[in-house]
C-alpha positions in Angstrom: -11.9 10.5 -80.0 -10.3 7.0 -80.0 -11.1 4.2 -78.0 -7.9 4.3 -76.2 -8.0 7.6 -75.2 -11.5 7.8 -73.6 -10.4 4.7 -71.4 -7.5 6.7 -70.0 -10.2 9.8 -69.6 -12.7 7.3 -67.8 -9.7 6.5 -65.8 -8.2 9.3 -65.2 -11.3 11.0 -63.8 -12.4 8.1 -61.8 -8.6 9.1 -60.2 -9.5 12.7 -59.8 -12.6 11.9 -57.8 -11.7 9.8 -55.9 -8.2 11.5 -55.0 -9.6 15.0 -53.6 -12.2 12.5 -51.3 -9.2 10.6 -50.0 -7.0 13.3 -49.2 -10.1 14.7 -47.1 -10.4 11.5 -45.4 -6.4 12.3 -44.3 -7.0 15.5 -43.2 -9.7 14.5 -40.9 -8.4 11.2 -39.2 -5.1 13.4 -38.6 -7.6 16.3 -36.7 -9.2 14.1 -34.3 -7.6 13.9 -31.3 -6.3 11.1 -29.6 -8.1 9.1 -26.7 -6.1 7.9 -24.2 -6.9 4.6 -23.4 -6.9 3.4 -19.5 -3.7 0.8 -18.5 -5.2 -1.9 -17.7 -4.0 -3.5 -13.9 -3.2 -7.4 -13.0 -6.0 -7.2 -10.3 -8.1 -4.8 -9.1 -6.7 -2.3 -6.7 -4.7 -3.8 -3.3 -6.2 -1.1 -1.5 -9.3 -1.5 -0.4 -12.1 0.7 -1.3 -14.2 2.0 2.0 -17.3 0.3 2.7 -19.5 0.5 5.9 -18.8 -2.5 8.4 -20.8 -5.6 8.4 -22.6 -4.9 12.2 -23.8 -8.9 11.8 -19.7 -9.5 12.4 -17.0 -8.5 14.7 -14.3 -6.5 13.9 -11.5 -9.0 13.0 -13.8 -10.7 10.0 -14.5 -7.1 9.0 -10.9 -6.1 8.7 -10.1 -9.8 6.9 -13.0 -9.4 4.6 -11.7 -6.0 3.4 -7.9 -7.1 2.8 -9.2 -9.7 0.7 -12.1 -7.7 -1.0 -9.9 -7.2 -4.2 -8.8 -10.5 -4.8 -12.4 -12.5 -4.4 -14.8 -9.9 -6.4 -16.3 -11.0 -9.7 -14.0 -9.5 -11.7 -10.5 -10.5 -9.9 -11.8 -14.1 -10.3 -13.2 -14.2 -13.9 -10.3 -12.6 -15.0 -7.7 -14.7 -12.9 -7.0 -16.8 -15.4 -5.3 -14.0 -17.9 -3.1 -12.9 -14.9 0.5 -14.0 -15.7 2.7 -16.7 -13.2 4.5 -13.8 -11.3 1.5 -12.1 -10.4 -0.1 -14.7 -9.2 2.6 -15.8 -7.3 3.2 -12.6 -5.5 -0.8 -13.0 -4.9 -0.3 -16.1 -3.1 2.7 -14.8 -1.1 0.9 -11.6 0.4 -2.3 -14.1 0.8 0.2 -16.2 3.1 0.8 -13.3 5.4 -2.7 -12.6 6.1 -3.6 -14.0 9.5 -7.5 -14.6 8.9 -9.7 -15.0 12.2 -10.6 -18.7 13.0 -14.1 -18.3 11.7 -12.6 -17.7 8.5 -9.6 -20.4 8.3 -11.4 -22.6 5.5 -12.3 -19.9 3.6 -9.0 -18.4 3.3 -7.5 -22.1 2.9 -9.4 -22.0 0.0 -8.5 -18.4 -1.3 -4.4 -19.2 -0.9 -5.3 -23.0 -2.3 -7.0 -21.4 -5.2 -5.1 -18.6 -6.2 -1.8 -21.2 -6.0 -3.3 -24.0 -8.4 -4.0 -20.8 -10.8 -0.3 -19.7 -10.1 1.4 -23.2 -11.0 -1.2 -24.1 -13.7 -0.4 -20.5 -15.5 3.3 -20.9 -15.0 2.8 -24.3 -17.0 1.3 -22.8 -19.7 3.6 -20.1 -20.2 6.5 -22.7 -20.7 4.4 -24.2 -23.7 4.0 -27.4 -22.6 3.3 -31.0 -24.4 -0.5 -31.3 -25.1 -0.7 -33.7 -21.7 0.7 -31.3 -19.5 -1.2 -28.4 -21.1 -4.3 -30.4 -20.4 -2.9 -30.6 -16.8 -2.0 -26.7 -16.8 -6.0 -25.8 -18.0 -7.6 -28.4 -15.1 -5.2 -26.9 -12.6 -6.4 -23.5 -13.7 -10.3 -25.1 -13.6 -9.9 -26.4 -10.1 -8.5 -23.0 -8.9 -10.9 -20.4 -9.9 -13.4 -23.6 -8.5 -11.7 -23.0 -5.1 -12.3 -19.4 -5.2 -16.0 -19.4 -5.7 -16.0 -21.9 -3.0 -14.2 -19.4 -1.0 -16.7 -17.1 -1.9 -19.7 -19.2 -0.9 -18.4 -20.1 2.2 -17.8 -16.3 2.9 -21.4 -16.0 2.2 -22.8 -18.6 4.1 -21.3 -17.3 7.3 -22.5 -13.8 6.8 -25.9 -15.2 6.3 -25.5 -17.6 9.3 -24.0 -13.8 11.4 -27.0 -12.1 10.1 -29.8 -14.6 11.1 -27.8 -14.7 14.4 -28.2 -11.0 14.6 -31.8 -11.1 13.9 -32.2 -13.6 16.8 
């Protein structure tokens, strides 16, 4: 046998292995089934989940604290900065219809301060700013998530200041 044709042997049975093995791999990604995957949401649910009341607090904090629950979790902040302009927006908006009880006026300042520096900061990126203004656009979103875990720690303070009350 020639040189020549035990080069297009070698080749060609190299093809028919590998052909029957790739035609099997086919076959079996087209059998599995398909896994939905979940939609992913701007912010966790607006709807509250149902949690006992805080007894170290009245009623009207209790009612506050849940309306704002979804918005001032670990995971609505962290990922606040992702959210696009119109979302955040329409955050802000429903967070200015919220009447929070005195004891919670600086806290909520804070949630509708934050949550509106994210807002404008966002909407400045999204019009792909010069490198100054997008500097701007990333401190503004900085400062705002800021403002929301200082939301959260005054939330936290006064529950721990309720509670010692309590225990008094």
């Amino acid at each position: 046998m020639s040189l020549k044709k035990r080069e297009r042997c070698a080749r060609g049975n190299l093809a028919c292995d590998w052909l029957p093995l790739a035609l099997l791999a086919v076959v079996v990604i087209a059998g599995c089934a398909a896994q939905p995957t979940p939609t992913p949401t701007p912010l966790p649910s607006p709807s509250p989940t149902a949690a006992a009341p805080l007894p170290a607090v009245n009623a009207e904090v209790n009612v506050y604290l849940l309306l704002v629950r979804p918005v001032t979790t670990d995971f609505a902040i962290l990922y606040a900065r992702d959210q696009p302009a119109s979302v955040l927006e329409a955050l802000v908006e429903e967070l200015d219809m919220i009447d929070p009880p005195p004891e919670m006026a600086e806290a909520h300042r804070l949630l509708k301060e934050g949550y509106q520096l994210l807002a404008e900061g966002t909407a400045m990126l999204e019009d792909h700013p010069d490198p100054a203004l997008r500097s701007e656009a990333i401190f503004m979103q900085d400062w705002g998530v800021r403002q929301l875990w200082e939301h959260r720690r005054l939330v936290a303070e006064y529950l721990a200041q309720a509670e010692r009350e309590q225990e008094q």
